[in-house]
N, C-alpha and C positions, 0 to 999 in steps of 0.2 A: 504493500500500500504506500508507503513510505515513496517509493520508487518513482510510481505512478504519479503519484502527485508531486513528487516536487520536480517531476519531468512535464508535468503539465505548467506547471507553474512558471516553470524558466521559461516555454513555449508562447506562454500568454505574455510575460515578460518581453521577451522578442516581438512578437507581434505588435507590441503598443509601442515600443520604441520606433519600430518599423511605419506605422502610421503616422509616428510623428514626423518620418522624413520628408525634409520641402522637397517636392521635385521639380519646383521651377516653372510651374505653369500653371493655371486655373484651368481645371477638368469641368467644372461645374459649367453643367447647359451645352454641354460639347457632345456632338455626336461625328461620327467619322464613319467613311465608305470608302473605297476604290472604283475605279474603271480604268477599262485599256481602249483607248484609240488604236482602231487598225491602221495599218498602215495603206491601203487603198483608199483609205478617207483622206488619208492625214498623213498627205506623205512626207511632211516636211518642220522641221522648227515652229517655221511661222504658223500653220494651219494647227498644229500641236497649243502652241501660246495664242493665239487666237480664241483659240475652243475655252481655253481653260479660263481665259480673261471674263467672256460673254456668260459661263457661267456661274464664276463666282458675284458679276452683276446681279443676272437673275437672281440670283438665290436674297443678294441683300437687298433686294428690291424688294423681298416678301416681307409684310409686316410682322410676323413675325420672327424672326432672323436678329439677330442684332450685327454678326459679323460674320465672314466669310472666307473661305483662302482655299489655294489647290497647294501640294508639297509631292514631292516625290518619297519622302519618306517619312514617316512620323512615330513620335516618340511610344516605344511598349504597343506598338505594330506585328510585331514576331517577324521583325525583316531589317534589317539595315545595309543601307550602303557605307563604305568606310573610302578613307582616299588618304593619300600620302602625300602629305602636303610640304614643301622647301620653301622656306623665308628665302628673300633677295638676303644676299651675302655669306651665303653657306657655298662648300664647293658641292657638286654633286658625286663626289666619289664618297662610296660606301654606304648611299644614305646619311650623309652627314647634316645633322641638323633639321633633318626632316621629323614628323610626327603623323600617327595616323589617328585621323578623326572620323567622328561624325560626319557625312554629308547629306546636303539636303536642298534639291530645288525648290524655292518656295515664290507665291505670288507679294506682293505689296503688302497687302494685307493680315500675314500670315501672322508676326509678332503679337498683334491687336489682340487678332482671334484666338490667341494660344495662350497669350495673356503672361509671353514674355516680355519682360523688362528691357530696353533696349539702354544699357549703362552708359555707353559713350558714342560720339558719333553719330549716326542718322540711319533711321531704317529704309529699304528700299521703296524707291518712287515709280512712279512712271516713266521719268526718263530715263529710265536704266533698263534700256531694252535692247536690241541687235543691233541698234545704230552705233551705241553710244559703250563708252572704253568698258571692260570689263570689270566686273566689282563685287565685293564679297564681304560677306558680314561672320566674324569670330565670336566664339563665345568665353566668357572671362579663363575658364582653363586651360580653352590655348593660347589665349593670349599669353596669360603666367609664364605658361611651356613655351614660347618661343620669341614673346619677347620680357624676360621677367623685368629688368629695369626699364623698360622703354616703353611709352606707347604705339601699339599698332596701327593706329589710323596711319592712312597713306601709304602704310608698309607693300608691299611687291610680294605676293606667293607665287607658287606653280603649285599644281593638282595635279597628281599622277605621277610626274616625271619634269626634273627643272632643265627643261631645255637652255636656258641660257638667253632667250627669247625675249624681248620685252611684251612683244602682241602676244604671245602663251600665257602670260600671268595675268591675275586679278590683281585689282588695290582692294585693299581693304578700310571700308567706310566706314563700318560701326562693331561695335564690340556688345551681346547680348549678355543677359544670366545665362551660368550654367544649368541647364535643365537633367534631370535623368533620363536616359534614354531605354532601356530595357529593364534595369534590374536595382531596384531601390537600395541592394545592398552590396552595392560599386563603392569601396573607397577613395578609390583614383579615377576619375573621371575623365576619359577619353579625349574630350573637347568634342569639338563642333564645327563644321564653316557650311556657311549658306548662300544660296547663289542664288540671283533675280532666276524665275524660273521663266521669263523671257528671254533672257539667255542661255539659259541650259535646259530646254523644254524637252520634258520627255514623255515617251507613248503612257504609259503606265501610270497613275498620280492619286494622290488621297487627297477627299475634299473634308474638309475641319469645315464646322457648322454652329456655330454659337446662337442657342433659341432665347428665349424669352419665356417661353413655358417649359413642356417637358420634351427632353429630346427625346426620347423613346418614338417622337408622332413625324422623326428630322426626315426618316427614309422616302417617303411618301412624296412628301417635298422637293426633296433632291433627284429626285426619280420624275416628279412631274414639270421639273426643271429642265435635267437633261431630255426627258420625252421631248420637251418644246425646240429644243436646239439639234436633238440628233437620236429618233426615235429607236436606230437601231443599237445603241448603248447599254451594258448592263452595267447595274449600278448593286455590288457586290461585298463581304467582308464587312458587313455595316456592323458599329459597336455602336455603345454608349462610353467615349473617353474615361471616365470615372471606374466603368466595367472594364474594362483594359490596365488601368493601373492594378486594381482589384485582383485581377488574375494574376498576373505576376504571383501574388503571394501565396494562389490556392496550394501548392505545393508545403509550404508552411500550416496552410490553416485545417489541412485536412489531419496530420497528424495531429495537431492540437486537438481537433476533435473527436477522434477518435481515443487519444489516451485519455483525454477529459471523461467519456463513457467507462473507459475502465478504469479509472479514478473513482470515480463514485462508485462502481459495484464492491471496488476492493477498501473502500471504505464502512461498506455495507457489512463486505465479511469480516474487517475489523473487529466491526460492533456483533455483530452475530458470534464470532470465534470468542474476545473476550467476556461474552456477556455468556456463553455455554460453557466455557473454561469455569469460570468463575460460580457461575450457578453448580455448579458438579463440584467446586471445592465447598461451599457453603454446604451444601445435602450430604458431601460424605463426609464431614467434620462436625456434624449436627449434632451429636453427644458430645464428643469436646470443647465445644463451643458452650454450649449447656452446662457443663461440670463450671469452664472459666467463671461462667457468670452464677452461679453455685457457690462457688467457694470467693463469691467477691469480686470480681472482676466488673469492671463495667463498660460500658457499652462505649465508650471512647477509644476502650483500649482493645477490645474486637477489634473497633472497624480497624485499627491500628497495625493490628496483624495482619489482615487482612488487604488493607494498601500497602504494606510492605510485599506482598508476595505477588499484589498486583502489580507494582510497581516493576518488578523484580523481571517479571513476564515480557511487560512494555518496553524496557529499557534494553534488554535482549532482542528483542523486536525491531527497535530504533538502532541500535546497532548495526544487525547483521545489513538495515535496511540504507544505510549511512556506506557502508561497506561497497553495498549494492551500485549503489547512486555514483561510487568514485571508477564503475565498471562501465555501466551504460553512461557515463559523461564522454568516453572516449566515440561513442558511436553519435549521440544526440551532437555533439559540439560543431559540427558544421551546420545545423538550424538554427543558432543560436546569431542573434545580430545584438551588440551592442551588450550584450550581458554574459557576463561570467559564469561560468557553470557552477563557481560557489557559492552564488549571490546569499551575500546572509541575511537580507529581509525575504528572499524567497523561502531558504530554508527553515529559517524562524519562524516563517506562516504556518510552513509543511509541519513542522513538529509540534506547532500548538493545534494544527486541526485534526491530527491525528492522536495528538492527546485526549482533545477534546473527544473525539469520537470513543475512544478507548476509555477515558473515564465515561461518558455516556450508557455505556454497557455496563460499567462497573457500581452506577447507581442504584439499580433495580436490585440486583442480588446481596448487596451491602446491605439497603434495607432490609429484606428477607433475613440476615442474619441477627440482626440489632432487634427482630421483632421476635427471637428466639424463646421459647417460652421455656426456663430451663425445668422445671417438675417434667414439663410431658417428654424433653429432650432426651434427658436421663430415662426416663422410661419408656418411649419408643423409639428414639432413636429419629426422630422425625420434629 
């Protein structure tokens, strides 16, 4: 029991800490889908970044809608793109200086609707589309990582491969919050760069939805959106953003719940086991118990005996269960975020409510003995 619970305990522990983590963007009212442009539609950038412009219009055009954007990839998606990005002034032998991040086409819009923070610099415009010089938005950890003393803005990257080029590289305009991108219990976070998705439009894209009511009603919407612009379109993978973060963590929360079930039955046979143990030592100690209070004895000093040897029980109990705990710590310990496997208000809970439960059982038959009639004890035995 011991086990159970204070494996539940650290679990729930984790969990909550895990909830606490910021991830950098407001889920709330966000609903998210895919579609893929064929390419006999859309067979090119522009007709690509056209489509996707026209309907993140439509969409913020509906009164209900507050914000809108298309991305190519989006954060706790079960998908990423990554790119290896060289600052201007690094050589390109060996990868020197390079880092691999997050990548992500996104529309104008995208920062607003995700309800990241844009730190330094300017988020993309309109006029950073195919005509106009190439440009890129960092997120504060790669800035950190690549330029720690200096600010990024105006800095010079390559994506992919640093040709040496100056038309191959992006500037970098503005600098966002770090966001999470898969896995809430990332310590190092990868970084990020983001690209006008007018310049880097691609077939495949997610549309981020910010309602005003409940997203749950977003699909219907976005579906009678794209019907309007391109009936042959499916509109696919639809979440509720908030359920996507959430899943991440089913992996954690299913074991929680399930040790939680066998938590309470083994605290169940806690009280069942000590409360039989105990009733069986009271019934077959009925005449000695009778004689004590016979020759004097009083009913303090019963129960006295009596939680000595209960105690005696529980404390062997908590032991081996202590024992136990430093075995399964070796297997639980990668669930575990943020909390120690010794955590001593966790354990401190575990061994008062398994006290608790264990005196619980030890109540009823204590009385039973205290209520010992000693004349009939000595003479039945009962």
């Amino acid at each position: 029991a011991f086990v159970l619970v204070m494996t539940t305990g650290l679990l729930v522990d984790s969990l909550r800490h895990l909830n606490a983590v910021e991830v950098g963007f407001d889920a709330t009212g966000v609903a998210v889908g895919a579609t893929n442009l064929p390419p006999s539609s859309y067979p090119d950038g522009a007709a690509r970044a056209g489509f996707a412009q026209r309907l993140v219009e439509a969409l913020r055009a509906h009164p209900d809608v507050d914000a809108a954007a298309v991305a190519s990839q989006l954060p706790f998606s079960d998908t990423s793109d990554r790119s290896v990005i060289f600052p201007d002034g690094f050589p390109p032998a060996a990868g020197a200086g390079s880092a691999t991040a997050y990548r992500s086409a996104v529309t104008v819009d995208y920062f607003e609707t995700m309800g990241i923070r844009v730190v330094a610099g300017r988020p993309f415009t309109r006029a950073d589309d195919r005509t106009s010089r190439a440009v890129a938005i960092v997120d504060e950890d790669l800035a950190r990582l690549l330029w720690p003393d200096a600010s990024p803005l105006g800095r010079r990257v390559w994506l992919g491969r640093q040709t040496g080029n100056a038309e191959d590289a992006v500037e970098i305009v503005g600098v966002v919050a770090s966001i999470r991108q898969n896995d809430l219990t990332e310590d190092q976070l990868p970084g990020a760069v983001y690209l006008p998705f007018s310049q880097r439009p691609t077939s495949f894209f997610r549309i981020v939805t910010r309602t005003r009511g409940d997203a749950a009603g977003v699909p219907n919407l976005v579906r009678d959106a794209m019907g309007g612009l391109d009936p042959s379109l499916l509109y696919y993978w639809v979440d509720v953003l908030e359920d996507s973060v959430g899943s991440s963590l089913l992996f954690r929360r299913l074991p929680m719940r399930l040790l939680s079930v066998f938590a309470a039955v083994s605290l169940f046979l806690v009280i069942l086991g000590v409360y039989g143990v105990t009733t069986h030592v009271v019934r077959s100690r009925t005449r000695e118990l009778g004689l004590r209070m016979a020759l004097g004895g009083t009913s303090g000093g019963v129960a006295r005996l009596l939680a000595r040897e209960w105690a005696a029980v529980v404390l062997v109990g908590l032991g081996g269960g202590i024992l136990g705990m430093l075995v399964v710590l070796q297997v639980v310990r990668s669930l575990l975020f943020a909390t120690s496997g010794l955590d001593l208000p966790v354990g401190a809970a575990t061994i008062a409510l398994v006290l608790s439960a264990a005196g619980l059982s030890f109540s009823w038959p204590l009385r039973q003995a205290l209520r010992i009639d000693p004349a009939r004890a000595l003479k039945t035995g009962e």
